[in-house]
C-alpha positions in Angstrom: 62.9 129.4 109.1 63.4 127.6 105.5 60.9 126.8 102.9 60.5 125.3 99.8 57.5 124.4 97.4 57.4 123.0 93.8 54.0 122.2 91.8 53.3 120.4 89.3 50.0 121.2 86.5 48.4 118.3 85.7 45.2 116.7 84.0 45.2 113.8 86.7 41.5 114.8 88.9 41.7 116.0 92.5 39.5 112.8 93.6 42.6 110.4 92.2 45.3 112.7 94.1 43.3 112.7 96.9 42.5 109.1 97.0 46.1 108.6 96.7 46.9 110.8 99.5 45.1 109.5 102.2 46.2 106.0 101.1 48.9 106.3 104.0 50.5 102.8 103.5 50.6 103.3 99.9 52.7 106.2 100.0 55.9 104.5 99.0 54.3 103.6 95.8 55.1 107.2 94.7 57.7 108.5 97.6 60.9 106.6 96.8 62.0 107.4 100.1 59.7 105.9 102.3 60.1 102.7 103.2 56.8 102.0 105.2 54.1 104.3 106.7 51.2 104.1 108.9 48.1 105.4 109.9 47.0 105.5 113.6 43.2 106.8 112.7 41.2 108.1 110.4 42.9 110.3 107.5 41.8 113.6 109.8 43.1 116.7 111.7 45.1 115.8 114.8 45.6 111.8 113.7 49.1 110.8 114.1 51.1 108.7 111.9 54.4 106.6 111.5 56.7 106.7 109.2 60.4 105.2 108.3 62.6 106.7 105.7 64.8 104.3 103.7 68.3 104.9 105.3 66.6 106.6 108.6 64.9 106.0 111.9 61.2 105.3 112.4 59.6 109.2 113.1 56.1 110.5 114.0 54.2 113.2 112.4 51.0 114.5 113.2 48.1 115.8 110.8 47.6 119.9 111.6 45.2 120.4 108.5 42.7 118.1 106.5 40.6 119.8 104.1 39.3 117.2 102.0 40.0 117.5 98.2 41.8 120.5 99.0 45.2 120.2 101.3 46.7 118.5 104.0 49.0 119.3 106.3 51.2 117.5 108.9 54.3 118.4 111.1 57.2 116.5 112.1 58.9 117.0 116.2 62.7 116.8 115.8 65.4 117.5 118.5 64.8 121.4 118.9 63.3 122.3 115.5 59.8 121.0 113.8 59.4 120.1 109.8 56.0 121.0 108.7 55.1 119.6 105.1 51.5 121.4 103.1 50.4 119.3 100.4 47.7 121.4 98.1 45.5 120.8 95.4 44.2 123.9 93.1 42.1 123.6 90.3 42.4 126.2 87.2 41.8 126.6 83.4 45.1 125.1 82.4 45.0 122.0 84.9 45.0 120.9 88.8 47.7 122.1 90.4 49.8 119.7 92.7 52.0 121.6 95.6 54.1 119.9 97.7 55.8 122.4 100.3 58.2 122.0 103.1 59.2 124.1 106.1 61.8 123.8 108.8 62.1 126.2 111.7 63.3 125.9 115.5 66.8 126.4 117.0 68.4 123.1 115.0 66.5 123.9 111.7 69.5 124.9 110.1 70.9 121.2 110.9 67.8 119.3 109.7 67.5 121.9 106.6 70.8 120.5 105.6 70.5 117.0 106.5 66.7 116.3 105.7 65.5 118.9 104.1 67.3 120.3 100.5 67.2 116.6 99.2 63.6 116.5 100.3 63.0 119.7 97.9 65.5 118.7 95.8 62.8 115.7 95.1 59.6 117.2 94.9 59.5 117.2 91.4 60.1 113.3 91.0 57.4 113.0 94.0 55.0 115.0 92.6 55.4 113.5 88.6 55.0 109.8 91.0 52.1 111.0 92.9 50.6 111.6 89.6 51.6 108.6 87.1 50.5 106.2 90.6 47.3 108.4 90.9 45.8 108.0 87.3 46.5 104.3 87.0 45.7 103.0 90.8 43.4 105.5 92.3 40.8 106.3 89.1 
């Protein structure tokens, strides 16, 4: 198994990140490499969505946690491994903290940590700055 996490303190408030968050199709405001994503439900435990990375094929993830304000959680199925993403929000006296963590584990994980996932952590610090410059001016 392989994991990586990076946050980000910020003054941006939980309800903005949050908004921005479950704003599913809006997600490639601040990801620069999604192309398009889509909702099949309500923002909620156990709703699936669709997503297709620029460059990639069209891939379904699943939502495994939804604790509103809080964290979400959601899990990609690829060929004999799983990539399982946690997205948290914690408040403190110097700021809201913004996580954005990513896991890979199965028989192929090494593959898919090499193709998908080190330039997916390698980015988390340009997500997370997007998530919050898109967050404070769109979702105030």
């Amino acid at each position: 198994m392989w994991t990586a996490e990076y946050t980000i303190v910020t003054d941006a408030s939980k309800e903005s990140i949050w908004r921005a968050w479950v704003d599913v199709e809006g997600w490639k405001k601040w990801e620069e490499g999604v192309e398009w994503c889509r909702m099949d439900g309500a923002f909620k435990k156990e709703t699936s969505y669709k997503l297709k990375p620029k460059g990639g094929p069209e891939a379904k993830a699943i939502i495994t946690d939804c604790q509103p304000m809080k964290s979400f959680a959601d899990v990609f199925s690829l060929s004999m491994a799983k990539m399982e993403f946690a997205h948290e929000l914690r408040e403190s006296q110097d700021g809201l903290h913004v996580t954005h963590r990513i896991t890979i584990s199965g028989l192929l994980g090494f593959l898919f940590v090499q193709v998908i996932g080190k330039d997916t952590a390698r980015d988390f610090p340009k997500t997370i700055s997007n998530l919050i410059r898109i967050a404070k001016v769109d979702y105030q």
